[in-house]
mmCIF file of the N, C-alpha and C atoms, coordinates in Angstrom:
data_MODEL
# 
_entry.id   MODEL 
# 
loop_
_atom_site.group_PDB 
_atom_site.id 
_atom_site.type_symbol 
_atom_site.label_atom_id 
_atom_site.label_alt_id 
_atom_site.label_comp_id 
_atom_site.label_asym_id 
_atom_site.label_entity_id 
_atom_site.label_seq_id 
_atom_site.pdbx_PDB_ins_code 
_atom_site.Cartn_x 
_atom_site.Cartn_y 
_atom_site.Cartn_z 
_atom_site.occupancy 
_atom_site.B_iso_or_equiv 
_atom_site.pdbx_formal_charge 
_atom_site.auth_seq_id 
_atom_site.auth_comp_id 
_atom_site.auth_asym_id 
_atom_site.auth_atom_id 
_atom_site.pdbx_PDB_model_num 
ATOM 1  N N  . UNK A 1 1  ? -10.117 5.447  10.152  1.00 0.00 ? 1  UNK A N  1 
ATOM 2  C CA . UNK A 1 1  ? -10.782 5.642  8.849   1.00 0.00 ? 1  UNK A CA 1 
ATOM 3  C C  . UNK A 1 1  ? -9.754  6.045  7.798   1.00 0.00 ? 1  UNK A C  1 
ATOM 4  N N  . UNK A 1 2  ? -9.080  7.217  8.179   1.00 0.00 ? 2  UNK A N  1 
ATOM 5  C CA . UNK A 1 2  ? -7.559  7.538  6.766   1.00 0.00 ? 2  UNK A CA 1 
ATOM 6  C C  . UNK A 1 2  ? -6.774  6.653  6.594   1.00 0.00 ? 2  UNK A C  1 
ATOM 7  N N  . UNK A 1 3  ? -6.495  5.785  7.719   1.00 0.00 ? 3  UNK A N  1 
ATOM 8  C CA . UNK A 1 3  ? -5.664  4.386  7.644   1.00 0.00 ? 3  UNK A CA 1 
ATOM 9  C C  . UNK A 1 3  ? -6.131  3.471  5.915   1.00 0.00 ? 3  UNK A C  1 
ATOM 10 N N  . UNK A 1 4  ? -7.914  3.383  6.451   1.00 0.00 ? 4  UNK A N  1 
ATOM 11 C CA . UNK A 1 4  ? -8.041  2.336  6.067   1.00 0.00 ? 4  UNK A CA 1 
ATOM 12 C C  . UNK A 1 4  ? -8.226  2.744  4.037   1.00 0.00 ? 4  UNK A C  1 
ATOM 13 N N  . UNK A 1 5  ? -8.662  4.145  4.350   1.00 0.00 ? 5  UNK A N  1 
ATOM 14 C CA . UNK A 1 5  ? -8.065  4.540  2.711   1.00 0.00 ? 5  UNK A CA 1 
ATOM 15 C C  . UNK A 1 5  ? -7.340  4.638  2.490   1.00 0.00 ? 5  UNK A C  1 
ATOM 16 N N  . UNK A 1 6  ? -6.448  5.094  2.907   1.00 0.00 ? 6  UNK A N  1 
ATOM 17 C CA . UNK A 1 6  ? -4.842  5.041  2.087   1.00 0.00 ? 6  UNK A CA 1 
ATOM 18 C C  . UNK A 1 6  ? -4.773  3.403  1.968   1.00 0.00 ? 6  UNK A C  1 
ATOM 19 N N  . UNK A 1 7  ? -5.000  2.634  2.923   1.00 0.00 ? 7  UNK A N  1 
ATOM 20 C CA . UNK A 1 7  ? -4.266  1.119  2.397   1.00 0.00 ? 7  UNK A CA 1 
ATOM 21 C C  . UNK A 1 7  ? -5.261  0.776  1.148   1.00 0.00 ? 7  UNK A C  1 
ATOM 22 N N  . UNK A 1 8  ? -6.800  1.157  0.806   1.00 0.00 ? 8  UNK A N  1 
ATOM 23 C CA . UNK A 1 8  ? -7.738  0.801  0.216   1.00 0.00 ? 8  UNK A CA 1 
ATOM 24 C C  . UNK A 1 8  ? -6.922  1.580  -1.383  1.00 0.00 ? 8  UNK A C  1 
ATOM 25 N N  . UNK A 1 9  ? -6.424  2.624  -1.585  1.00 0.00 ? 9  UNK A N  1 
ATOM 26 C CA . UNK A 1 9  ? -5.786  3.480  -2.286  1.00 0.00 ? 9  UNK A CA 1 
ATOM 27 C C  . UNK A 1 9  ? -4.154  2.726  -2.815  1.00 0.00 ? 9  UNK A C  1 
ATOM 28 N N  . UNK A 1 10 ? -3.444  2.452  -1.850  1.00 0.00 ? 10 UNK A N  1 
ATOM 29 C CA . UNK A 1 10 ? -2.719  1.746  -2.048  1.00 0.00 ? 10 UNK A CA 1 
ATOM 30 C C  . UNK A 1 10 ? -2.901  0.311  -3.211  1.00 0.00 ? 10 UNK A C  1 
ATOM 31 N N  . UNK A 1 11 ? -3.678  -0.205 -2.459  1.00 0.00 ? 11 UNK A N  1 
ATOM 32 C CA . UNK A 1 11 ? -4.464  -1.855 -3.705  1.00 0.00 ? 11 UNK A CA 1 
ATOM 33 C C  . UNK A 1 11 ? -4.849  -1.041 -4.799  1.00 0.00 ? 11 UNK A C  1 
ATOM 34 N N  . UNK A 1 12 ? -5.500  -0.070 -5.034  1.00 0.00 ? 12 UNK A N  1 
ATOM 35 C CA . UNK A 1 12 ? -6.435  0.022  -6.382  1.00 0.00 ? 12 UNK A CA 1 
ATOM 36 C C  . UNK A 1 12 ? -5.163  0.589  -6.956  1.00 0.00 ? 12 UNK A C  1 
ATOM 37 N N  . UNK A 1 13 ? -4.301  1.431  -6.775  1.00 0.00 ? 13 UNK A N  1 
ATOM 38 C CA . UNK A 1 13 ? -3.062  2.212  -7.421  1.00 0.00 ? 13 UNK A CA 1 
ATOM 39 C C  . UNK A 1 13 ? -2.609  0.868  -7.771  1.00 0.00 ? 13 UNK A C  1 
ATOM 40 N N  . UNK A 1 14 ? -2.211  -0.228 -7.176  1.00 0.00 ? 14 UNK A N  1 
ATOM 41 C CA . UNK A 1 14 ? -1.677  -1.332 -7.386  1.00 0.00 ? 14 UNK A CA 1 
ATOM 42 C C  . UNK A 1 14 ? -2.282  -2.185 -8.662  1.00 0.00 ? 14 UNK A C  1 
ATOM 43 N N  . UNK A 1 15 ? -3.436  -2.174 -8.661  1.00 0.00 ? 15 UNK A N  1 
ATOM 44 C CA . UNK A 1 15 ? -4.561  -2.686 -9.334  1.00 0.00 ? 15 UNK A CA 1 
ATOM 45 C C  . UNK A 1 15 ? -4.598  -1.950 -10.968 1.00 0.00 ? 15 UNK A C  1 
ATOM 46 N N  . UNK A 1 16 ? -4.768  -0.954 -10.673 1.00 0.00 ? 16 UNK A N  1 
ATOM 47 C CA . UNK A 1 16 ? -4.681  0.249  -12.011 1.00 0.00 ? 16 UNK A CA 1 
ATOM 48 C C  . UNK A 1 16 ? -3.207  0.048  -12.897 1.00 0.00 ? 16 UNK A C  1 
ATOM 49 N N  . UNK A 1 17 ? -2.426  -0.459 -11.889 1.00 0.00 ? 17 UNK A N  1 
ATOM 50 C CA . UNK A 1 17 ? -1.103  -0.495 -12.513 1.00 0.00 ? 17 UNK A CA 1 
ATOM 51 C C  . UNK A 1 17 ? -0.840  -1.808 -14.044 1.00 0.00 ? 17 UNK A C  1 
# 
């Protein structure tokens, strides 16, 4: 499950950018 937020966190930080 923390895996899959941090990678989910990762895209949107990416995204926001």
């Amino acid at each position: 499950m923390l895996l899959q937020v941090g990678g989910a966190r990762e895209l949107i930080s990416e995204s926001c950018s």
